[in-house]
Each structure stands twice: as structure tokens, then as C-alpha cells.
Phi, psi and omega in degrees: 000142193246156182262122189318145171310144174247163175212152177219157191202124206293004178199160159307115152237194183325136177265000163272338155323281198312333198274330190310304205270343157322313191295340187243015175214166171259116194250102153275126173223129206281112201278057170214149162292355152291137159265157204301143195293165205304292214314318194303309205279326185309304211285317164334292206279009167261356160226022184285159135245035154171162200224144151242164196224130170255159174338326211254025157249132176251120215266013193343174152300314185321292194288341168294284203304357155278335189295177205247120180329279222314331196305064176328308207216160157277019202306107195249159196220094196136164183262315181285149198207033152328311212270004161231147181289065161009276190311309168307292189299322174294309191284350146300354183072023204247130173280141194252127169264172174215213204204069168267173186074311190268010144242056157268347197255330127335317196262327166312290171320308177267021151303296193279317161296341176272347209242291172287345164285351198263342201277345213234355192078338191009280205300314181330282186296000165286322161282331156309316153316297195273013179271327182114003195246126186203098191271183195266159161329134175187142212308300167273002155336096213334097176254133197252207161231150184290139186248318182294147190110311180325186136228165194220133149256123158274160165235120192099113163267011191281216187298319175315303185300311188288345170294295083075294194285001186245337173307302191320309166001304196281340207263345165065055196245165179241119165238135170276092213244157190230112162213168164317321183227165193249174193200096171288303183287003174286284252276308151327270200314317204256029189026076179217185191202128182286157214186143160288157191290340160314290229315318186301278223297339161337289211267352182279162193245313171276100190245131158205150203254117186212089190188143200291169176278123161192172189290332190306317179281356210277141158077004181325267153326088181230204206286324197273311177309314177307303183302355140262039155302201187228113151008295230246000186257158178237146217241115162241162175183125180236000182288263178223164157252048171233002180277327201251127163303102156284338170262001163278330159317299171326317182289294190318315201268318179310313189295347192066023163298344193225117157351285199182177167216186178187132212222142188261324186234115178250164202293340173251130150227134004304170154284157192255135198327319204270349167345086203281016174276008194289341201252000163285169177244350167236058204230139169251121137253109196254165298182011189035077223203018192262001185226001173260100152238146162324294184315338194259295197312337197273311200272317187315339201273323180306291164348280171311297142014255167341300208266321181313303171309326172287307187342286184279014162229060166048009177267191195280153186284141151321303211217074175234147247216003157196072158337341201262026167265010185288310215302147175282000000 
């Protein structure tokens, strides 16, 4: 009787995955919401013949070049796959999978929630209620900014950004999108205009970040991008926090060179509690959360799923992101 294949896997995810791949694997699953410590993935992976991996493991040269011949696959559960060494896995012949497509329309949409809460005050007057504080009606009263109207720049046009740009539509915004490439027919559909990245970052009222982490991007945002901002524009990012200079953010938002911002991600996670950007008032920080609804995480977990089961039965991965481990 030959024996199922093992797969481990750094977290609870959807159980109806997990019951898919139960029936063809012997499935370990690392039971805390932390992720499993480095010596666990080391240890794992010298005796697996696949992992599924979340962001929040880091997937090193080291610990690829520990694994074990038996190691088909990679399956990471997310579209971005900074936190593994490619390059390791390629010259290991081992395919790294991912989850594109299925939370753009999610991470948008929460996108778009960080883009009105920060621009309307939200979290402000939310906390002013449940503090016991309810000022009377007033002219100045947190008073935000208007968003129908507006302008909005993306940076990154790929699937996130163009939802982000079809949202825009109804809000009746003048948008400004910045990529490596131009798109003429988005620009006829989606009423947008392409821009160099001052010209976006000048003129926009709305900045959102939706471009991979690589060194070319790293620091993308810093002290001089920021400083041509407009006093009155806000900084969204649903993206990387390695995109963004965080302490050139700081300086800004103390200083009030820039309204506010508002981040799904930062370049340290967690952020560490004593953070003094933790002490601003015109800052939104969430918990890198722009993809979590039950609906996306349950198919992003299938997804993952999917490409782990071709691994380990030697097929081509659905969604794999260094293909050129087919070539003979």
C-alpha cells in the first residue's frame, strides 16, 4: 500500500480545503495564529513533500536549501510571494505557487474603505462616541474632505488598480494611474490618463498604492515623493509597506506635510506597540486585512489548495510563478 504524500501547512485556513486535501495527504496544520517558528519550518520541510505558506513565513534561501529532495511544491496563499527566495526554489527545481486574481475585487473595495474613512474621519468620530464625547453640530466640526469630484492617483495599473479606477467612475473623479506600462484602451474605458509619477503624486487629492514589492519599488515613496504632495492629499496603501519610507511617512503626517494617510501595511509586522507613528491622529492602520472576506479567503485557501495537490502528483502548479522550473 503506498503511502500518502505529507503536506504542512502554516495555518488554519478554510476547512473545506483542507477536507479537499485531506482526502489525497496526511495534512499538519501549525495551530496558532503566529506564525510557525523558523527551527518548525526548517524541520518540517526536510520532511514534507509540500507546504502551504502565508506571507507571514519566511521562506529564506536557508531553509529552501534544507529542505528535503522529497519537497515538490511551495504553495503560498496570497498573490505576493516577497517572503520566498524564488530564486532558491528555482535552482532547487521546486515550483512556488500563488493566488492571483481572486481578491482584486475585495482588496479593492477595501481600498476604497480606507480612501473614505480617512478622507470623512470615520475612525475619528467613532472614537469620540464611544469616549462619552458627542460635541453639538457644528460648522467645524470633523469636517473631512469631499471624495465625489475629486482626484485620485493610482500607482500600479494592474488588476487591483483597475478595479480601484472603475469604482471611481460613479464618484465622478479625475484619475491619474502610474505604471511600467501604458494601457490606451483602459485609459477610452476607464476615463483615466496616464502620468508620470511627480505629475500623479502633485496633482492628486487621493494617492493609492497598488504595485509588487521589488527593489526597484522598495522606498518607491519617500521624503521627496511625499514632499510633492498637495498639504491636502492622503496616502492610501493596500499594497507592501516596503513601498512606503515609513519613517519619511512619519515626518510627514506629524508635520502635516501630507492630510493623512491610511495603510493596510507596513514595512515591520506588526508594527511594534511603542511605534510613535501609533500616536498620530491623522494616520488609519489596519491589521493587513485588504483581502480578508470569508468569500476571498475561502477560494485564495482552494486556490492554494489546487496548486499543492499538482505538486505532489508531479503536475504543472494552476498558478506558478517560476514556471521555468518545467524546462528540462
Amino acid at each position: 500500500m503506498l503511502l500518502k504524500p505529507s503536506v504542512f501547512v502554516t495555518r488554519q485556513i478554510d476547512p473545506v480545503a483542507l477536507d479537499k486535501l485531506a482526502k489525497i495527504a496526511n495534512v499538519e496544520v501549525w495551530n496558532s495564529d503566529s506564525p510557525p517558528p523558523r527551527e518548525i519550518l526548517m524541520e518540517k520541510l526536510r520532511t514534507v513533500n509540500g507546504i502551504i505558506t502565508l506571507l507571514t513565513d519566511s521562506i529564506d534561501e536557508e531553509i529552501i536549501s534544507s529542505a528535503s529532495h522529497d519537497l515538490r511544491v511551495i504553495s503560498q496563499m496570497a498573490v505576493g510571494y516577497d517572503n520566498i527566495n524564488i530564486q532558491m526554489a528555482t535552482r532547487r527545481k521546486i515550483p512556488v505557487g500563488n493566488t492571483p486574481g481572486v481578491l482584486t475585487e475585495t482588496t479593492a473595495d477595501f481600498t476604497w474603505a480606507l480612501l473614505m474613512a480617512i478622507a470623512r474621519r470615520v475612525p475619528e468620530g467613532d472614537r469620540e462616541v464611544h469616549q462619552g464625547i458627542w460635541r453639538p453640530w457644528g460648522p467645524n466640526v470633523l469636517t473631512g474632505q469631499d471624495v465625489f469630484g475629486s482626484s485620485l492617483g493610482i500607482v500600479g495599473f494592474g488588476r487591483i488598480g483597475q478595479a480601484v479606477a472603475r469604482r471611481a467612475i460613479g464618484f465622478k473623479m479625475k484619475v491619474r494611474y502610474f505604471d511600467v506600462q501604458r494601457y490606451p484602451e483602459l485609459e477610452t474605458e476607464l476615463n483615466v490618463q496616464y502620468a508620470s509619477l511627480s505629475t500623479l503624486l502633485s496633482q492628486s487629492d487621493f494617492i493609492t498604492l497598488h504595485i509588487n514589492l521589488n527593489p526597484s519599488s522598495h522606498h518607491l515613496i519617500g521624503r521627496e515623493e511625499l514632499g510633492i504632495m498637495k498639504p491636502t492629499a492622503y496616502l492610501i496603501n493596500t499594497a507592501r509597506g516596503g513601498i512606503v519610507d515609513s519613517e519619511a511617512l512619519y515626518d510627514a503626517l506629524k508635520f502635516r506635510q501630507i492630510a493623512g494617510a491610511a495603510i493596510d501595511v507596513f514595512e515591520t509586522e506588526p508594527i511594534p506597540a511603542h511605534h510613535p507613528i501609533l500616536e498620530l491622529d491623522n494616520l488609519i492602520i489596519t491589521p493587513h486585512i485588504a483581502s480578508a472576506s470569508k468569500q476571498t479567503r475561502a477560494r485564495m485557501a482552494m486556490i492554494a489548495v489546487n496548486n499543492v495537490i499538482a505538486g505532489i502528483n508531479g503536475e504543472q502548479l494552476p498558478h506558478c510563478v517560476n514556471p521555468e522550473v518545467y524546462q528540462s
